[in-house]
Residue frames relative to the residue before (quaternion, step in Angstrom):
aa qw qx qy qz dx dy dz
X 1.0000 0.0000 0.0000 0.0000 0.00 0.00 0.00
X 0.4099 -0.8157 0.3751 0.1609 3.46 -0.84 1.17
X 0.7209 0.2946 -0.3442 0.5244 3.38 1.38 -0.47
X 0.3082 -0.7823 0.4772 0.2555 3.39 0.86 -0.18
X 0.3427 -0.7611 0.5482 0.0527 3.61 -1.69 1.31
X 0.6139 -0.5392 0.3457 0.4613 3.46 1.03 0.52
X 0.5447 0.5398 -0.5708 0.2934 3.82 0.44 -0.07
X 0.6336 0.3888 -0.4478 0.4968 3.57 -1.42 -0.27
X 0.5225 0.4454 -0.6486 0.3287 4.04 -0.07 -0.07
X 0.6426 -0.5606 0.4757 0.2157 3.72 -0.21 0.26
X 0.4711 -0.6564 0.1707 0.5640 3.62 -0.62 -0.98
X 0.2148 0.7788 -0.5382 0.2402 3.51 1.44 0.48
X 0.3872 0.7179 -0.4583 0.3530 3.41 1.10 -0.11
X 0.8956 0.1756 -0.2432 0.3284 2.96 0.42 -1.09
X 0.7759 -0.5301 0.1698 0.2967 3.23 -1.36 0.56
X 0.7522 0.2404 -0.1485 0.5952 3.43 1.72 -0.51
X 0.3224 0.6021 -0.6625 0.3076 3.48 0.81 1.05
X 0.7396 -0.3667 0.4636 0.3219 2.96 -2.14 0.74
X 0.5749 0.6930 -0.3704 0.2281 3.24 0.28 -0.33
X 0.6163 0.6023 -0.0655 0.5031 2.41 1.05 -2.42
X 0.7947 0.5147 -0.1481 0.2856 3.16 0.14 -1.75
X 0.4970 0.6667 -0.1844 0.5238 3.29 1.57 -0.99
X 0.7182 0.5791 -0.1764 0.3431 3.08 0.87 -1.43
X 0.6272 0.5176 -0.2155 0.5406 3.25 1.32 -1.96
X 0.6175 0.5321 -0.3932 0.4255 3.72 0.42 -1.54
X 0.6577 0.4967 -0.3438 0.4501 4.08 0.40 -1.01
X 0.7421 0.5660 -0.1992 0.2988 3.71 0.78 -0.74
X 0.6245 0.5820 -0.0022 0.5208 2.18 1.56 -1.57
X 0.3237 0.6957 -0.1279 0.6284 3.20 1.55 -1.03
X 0.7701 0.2410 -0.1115 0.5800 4.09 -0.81 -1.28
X 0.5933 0.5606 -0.3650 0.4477 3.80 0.43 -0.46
X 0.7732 0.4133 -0.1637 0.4522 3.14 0.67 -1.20
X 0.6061 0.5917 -0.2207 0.4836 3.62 1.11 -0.98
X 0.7946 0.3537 -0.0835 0.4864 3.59 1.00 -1.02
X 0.6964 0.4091 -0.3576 0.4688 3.22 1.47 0.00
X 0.5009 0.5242 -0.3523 0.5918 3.49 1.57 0.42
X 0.4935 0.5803 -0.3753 0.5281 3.86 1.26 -0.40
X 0.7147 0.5630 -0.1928 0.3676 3.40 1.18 -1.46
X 0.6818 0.4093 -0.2563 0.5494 3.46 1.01 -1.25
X 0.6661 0.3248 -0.5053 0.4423 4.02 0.52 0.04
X 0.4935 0.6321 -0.5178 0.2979 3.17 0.37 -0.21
X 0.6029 0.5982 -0.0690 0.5233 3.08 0.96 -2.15
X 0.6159 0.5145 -0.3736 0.4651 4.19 0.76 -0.55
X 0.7291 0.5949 -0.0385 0.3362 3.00 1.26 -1.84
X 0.4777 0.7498 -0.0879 0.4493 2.92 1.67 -1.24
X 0.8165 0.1277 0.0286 0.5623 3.45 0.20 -1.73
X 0.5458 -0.7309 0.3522 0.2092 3.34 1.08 0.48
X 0.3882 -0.8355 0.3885 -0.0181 3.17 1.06 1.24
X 0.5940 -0.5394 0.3643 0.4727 3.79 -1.02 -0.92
X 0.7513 -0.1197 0.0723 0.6450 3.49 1.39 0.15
X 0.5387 -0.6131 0.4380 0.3769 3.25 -0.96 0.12
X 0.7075 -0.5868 0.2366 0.3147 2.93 -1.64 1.07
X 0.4430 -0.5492 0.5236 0.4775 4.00 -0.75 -0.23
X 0.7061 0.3943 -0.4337 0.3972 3.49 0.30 0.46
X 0.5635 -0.3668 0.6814 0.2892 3.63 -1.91 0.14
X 0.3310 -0.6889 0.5043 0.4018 3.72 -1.37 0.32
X 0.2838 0.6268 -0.5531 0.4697 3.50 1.24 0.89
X 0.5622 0.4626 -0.3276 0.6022 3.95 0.47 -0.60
X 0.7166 0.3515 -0.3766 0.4702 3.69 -0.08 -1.10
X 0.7973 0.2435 -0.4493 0.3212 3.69 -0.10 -0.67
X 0.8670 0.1598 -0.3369 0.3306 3.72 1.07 0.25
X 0.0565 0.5614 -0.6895 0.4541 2.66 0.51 2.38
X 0.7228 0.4428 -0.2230 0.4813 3.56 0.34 -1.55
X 0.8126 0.3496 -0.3757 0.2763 3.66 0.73 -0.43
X 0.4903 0.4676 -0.5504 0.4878 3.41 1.68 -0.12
X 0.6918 0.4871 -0.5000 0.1851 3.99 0.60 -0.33
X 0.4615 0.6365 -0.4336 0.4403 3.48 1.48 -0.24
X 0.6379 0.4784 -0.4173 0.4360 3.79 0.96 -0.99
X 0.7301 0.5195 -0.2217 0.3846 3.56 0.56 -1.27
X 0.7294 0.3289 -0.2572 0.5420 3.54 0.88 -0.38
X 0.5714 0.3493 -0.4322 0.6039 4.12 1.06 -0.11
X 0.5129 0.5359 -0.5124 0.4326 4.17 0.91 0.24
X 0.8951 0.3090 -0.0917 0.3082 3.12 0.59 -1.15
X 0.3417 0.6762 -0.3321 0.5619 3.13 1.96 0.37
X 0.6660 0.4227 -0.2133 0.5764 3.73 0.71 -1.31
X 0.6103 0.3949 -0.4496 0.5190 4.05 0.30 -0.75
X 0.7797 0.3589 -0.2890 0.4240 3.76 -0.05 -1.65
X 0.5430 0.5225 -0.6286 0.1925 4.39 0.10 -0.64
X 0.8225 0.3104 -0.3444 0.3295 3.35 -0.02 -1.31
X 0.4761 0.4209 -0.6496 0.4175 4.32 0.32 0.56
X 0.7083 0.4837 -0.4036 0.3185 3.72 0.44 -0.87
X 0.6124 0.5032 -0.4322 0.4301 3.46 1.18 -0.34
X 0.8038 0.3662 -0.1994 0.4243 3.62 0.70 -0.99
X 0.5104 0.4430 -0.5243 0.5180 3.17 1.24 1.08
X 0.3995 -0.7085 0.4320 0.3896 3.52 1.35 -0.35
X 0.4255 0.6311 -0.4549 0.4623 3.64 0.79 0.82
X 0.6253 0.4964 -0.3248 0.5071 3.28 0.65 1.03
């Protein structure tokens, strides 16, 4: 069928399969990881009050336990925000 009716999408269709959710939490997740990459940079940058106590070995796993901790807590918290409708 040439225009196609949405079947064959699997269940990623729906809005609260693991899938999905997985998906957002991973983004969400790299968001977090890279916007904490950003602000040291930006600390570093304008030259702050000294330099940081870390190596940028530390920064990328600082930023990667925050990607874990914020794509954790994205994936636990999406589906209440959906079924409160706050999403």
């Amino acid at each position: 069928m040439i225009g196609g009716d949405g079947a064959g999408r699997g269940s990623s269709a729906d809005p609260l399969s693991k899938r999905v959710r997985a998906k957002s939490a991973a983004l969400w997740g790299i968001v977090g990881g890279f916007a904490f990459l950003v602000l040291a940079q930006g600390y570093l940058l304008v030259g702050g009050v000294g330099d940081l106590p870390v190596g940028y070995a530390g920064l990328f796993a600082i930023a990667g336990g925050i990607a874990v901790a914020s794509g954790a807590l994205a994936y636990t918290t999406e589906h209440r925000l959906r079924a409160k409708r706050r999403t």
